[in-house]
N, CA, C and O atoms as CSV, one atom per row, in Angstrom:
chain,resi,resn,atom,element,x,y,z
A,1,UNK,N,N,91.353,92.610,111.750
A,1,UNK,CA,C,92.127,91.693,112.559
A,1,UNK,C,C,93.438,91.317,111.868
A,1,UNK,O,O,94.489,91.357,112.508
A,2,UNK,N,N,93.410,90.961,110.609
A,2,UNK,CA,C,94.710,90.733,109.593
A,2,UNK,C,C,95.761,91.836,109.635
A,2,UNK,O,O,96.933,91.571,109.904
A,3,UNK,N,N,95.317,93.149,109.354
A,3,UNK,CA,C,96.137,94.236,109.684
A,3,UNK,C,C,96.812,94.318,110.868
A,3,UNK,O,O,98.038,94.422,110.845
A,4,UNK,N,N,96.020,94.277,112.228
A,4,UNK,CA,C,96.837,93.708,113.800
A,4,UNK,C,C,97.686,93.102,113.993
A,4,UNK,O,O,98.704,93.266,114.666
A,5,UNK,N,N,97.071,91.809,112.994
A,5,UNK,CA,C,98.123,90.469,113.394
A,5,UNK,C,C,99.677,90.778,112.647
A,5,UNK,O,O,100.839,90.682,113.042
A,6,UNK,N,N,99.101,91.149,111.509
A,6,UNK,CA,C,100.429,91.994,110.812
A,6,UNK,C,C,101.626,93.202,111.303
A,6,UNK,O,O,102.734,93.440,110.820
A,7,UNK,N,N,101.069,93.687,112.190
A,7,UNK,CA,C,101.336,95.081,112.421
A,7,UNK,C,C,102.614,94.338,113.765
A,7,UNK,O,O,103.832,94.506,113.835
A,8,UNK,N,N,101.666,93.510,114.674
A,8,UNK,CA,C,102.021,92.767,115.331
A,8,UNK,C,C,103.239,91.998,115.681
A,8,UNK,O,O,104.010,91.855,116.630
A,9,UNK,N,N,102.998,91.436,114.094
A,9,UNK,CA,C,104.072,90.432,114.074
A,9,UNK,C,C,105.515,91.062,113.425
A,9,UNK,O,O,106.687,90.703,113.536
A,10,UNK,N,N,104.830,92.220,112.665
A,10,UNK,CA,C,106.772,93.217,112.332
A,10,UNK,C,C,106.905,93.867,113.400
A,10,UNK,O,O,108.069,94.221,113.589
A,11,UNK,N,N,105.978,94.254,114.401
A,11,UNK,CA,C,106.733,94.641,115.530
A,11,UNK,C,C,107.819,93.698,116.041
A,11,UNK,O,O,108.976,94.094,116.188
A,12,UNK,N,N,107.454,92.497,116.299
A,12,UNK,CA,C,108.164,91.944,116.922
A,12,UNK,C,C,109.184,91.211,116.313
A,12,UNK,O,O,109.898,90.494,117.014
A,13,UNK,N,N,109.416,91.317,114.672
A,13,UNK,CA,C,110.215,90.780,113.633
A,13,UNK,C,C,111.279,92.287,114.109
A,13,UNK,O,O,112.481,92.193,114.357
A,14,UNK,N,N,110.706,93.230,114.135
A,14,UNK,CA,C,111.846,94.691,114.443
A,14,UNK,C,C,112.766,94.476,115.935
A,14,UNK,O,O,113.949,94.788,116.071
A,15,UNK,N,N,111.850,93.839,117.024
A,15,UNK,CA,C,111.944,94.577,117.764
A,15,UNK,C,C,113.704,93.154,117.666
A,15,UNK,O,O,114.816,93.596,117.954
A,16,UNK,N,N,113.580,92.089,117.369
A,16,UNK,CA,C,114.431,90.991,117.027
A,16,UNK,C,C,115.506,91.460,116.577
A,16,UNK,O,O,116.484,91.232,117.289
A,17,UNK,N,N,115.728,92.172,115.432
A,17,UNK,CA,C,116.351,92.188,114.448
A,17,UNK,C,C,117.483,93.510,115.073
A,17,UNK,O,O,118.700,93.497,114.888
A,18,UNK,N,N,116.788,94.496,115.763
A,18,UNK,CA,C,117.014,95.402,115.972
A,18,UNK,C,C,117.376,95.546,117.798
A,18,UNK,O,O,118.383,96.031,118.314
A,19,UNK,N,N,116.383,95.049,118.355
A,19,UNK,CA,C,116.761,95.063,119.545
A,19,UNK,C,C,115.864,96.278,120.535
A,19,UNK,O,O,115.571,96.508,121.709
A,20,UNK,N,N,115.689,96.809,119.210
A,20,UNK,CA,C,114.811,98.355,120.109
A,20,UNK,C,C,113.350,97.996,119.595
A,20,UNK,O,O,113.110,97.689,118.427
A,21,UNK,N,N,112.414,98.069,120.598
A,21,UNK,CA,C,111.029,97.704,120.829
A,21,UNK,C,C,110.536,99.213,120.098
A,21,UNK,O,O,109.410,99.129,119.608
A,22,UNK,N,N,111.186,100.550,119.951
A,22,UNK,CA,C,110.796,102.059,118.952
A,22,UNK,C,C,110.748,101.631,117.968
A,22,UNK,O,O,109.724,101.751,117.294
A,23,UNK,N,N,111.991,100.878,117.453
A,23,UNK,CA,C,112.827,100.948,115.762
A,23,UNK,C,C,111.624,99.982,115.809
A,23,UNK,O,O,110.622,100.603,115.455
A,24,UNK,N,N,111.400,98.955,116.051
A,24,UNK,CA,C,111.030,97.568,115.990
A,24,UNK,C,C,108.893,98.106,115.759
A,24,UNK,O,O,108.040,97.604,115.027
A,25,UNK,N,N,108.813,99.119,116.635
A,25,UNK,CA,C,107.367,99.705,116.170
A,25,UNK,C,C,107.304,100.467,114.992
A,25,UNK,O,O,106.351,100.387,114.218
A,26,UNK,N,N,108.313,101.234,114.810
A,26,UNK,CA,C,108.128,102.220,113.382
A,26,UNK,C,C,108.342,101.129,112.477
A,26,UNK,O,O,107.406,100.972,111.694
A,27,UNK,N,N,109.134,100.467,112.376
A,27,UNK,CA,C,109.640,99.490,111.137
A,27,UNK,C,C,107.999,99.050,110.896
A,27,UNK,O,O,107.552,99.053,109.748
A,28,UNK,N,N,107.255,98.725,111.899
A,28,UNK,CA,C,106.105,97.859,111.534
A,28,UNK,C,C,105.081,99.391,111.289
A,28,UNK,O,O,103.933,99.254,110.868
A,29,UNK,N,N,105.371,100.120,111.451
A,29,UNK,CA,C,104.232,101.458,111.247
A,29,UNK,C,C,104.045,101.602,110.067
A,29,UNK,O,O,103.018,101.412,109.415
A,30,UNK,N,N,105.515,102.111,109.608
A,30,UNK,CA,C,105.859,102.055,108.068
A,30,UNK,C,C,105.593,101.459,107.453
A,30,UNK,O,O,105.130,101.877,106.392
A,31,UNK,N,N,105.698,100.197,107.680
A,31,UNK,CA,C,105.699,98.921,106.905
A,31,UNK,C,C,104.033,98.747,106.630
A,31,UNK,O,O,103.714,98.176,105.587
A,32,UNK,N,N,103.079,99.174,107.441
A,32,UNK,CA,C,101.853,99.275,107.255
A,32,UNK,C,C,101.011,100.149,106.297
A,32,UNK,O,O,100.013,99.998,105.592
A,33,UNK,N,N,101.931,101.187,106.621
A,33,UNK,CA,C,101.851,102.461,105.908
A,33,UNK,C,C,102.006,102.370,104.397
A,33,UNK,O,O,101.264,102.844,103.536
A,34,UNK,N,N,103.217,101.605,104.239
A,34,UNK,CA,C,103.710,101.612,102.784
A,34,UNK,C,C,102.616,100.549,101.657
A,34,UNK,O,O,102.260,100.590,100.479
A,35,UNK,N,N,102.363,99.526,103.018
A,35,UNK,CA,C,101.363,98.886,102.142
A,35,UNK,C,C,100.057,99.073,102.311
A,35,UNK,O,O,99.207,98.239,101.998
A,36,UNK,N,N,99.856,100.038,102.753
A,36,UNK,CA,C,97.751,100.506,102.483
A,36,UNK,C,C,98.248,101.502,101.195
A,36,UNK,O,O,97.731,101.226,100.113
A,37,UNK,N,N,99.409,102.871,101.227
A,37,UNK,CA,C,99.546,103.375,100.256
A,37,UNK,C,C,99.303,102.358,98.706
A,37,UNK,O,O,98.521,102.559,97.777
A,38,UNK,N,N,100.320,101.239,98.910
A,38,UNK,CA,C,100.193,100.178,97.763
A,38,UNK,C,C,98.973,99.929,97.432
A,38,UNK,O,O,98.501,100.400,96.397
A,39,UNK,N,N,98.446,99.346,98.050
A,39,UNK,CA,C,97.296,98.430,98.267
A,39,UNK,C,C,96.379,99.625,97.227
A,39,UNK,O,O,96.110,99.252,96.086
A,40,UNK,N,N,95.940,101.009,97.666
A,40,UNK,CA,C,95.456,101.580,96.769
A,40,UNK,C,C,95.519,102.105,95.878
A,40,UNK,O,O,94.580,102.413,95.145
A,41,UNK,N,N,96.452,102.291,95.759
A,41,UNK,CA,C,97.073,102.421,94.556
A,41,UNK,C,C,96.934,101.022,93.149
A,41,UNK,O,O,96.546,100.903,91.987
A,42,UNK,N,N,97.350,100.472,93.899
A,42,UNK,CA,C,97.220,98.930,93.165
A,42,UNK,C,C,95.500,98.621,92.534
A,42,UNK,O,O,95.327,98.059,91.452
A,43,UNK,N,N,94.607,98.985,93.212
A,43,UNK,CA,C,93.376,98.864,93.564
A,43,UNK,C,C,92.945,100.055,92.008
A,43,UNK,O,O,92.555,99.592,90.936
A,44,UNK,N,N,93.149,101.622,92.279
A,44,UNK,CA,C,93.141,102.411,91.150
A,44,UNK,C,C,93.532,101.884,89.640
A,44,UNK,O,O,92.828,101.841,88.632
A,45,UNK,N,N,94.927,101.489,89.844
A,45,UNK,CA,C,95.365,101.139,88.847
A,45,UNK,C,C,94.429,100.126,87.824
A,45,UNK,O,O,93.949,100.388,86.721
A,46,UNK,N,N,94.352,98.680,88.751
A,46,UNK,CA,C,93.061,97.554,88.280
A,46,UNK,C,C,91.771,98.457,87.363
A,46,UNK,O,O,91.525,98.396,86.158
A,47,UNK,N,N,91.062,99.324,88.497
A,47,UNK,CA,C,90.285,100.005,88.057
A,47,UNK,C,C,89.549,100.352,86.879
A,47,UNK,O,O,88.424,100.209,86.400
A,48,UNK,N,N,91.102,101.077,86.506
A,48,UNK,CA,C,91.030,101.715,85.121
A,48,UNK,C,C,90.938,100.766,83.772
A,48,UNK,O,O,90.434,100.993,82.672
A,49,UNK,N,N,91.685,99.520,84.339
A,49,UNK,CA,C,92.315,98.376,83.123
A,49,UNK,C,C,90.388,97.856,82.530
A,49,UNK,O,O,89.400,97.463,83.150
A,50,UNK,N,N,90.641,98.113,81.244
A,50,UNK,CA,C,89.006,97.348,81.047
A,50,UNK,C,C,89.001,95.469,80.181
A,50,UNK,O,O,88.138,94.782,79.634
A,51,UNK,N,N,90.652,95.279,80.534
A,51,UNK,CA,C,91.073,93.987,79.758
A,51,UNK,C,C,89.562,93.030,80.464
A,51,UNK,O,O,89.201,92.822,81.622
A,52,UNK,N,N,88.996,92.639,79.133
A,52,UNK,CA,C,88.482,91.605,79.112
A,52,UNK,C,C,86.457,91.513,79.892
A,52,UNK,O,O,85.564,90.681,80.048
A,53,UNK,N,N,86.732,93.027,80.141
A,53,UNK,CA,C,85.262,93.207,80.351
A,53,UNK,C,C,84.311,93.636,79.466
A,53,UNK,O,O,84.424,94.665,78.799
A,54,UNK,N,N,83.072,92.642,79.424
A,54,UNK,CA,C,82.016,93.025,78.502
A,54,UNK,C,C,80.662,93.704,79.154
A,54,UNK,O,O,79.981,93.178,80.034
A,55,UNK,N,N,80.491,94.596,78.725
A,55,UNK,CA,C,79.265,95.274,79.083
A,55,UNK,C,C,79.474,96.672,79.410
A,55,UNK,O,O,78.521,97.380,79.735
């Protein structure tokens, strides 16, 4: 549901800014896109770090 509401709401931050309801969907596609890429990435990275774990 968070992802929707997100996806959602840069649509309509694009479609503002821009005027075109396309630009205004890709901007938010991308913008989704770029942050699940992050997100796992970010996630891997943590992963590996063993700061401060015992066992």
């Amino acid at each position: 549901m968070w992802n929707v509401l997100g996806l959602l709401t840069m649509s309509g931050v694009g479609l503002v800014m821009t005027g075109s309801a396309a630009v205004g969907g890709a901007m938010a596609a991308i913008n989704t896109a770029i942050g699940f890429t992050m997100y796992i990435l970010y996630e891997r990275v943590w992963a590996r770090i063993g700061w401060g774990r015992h066992g």
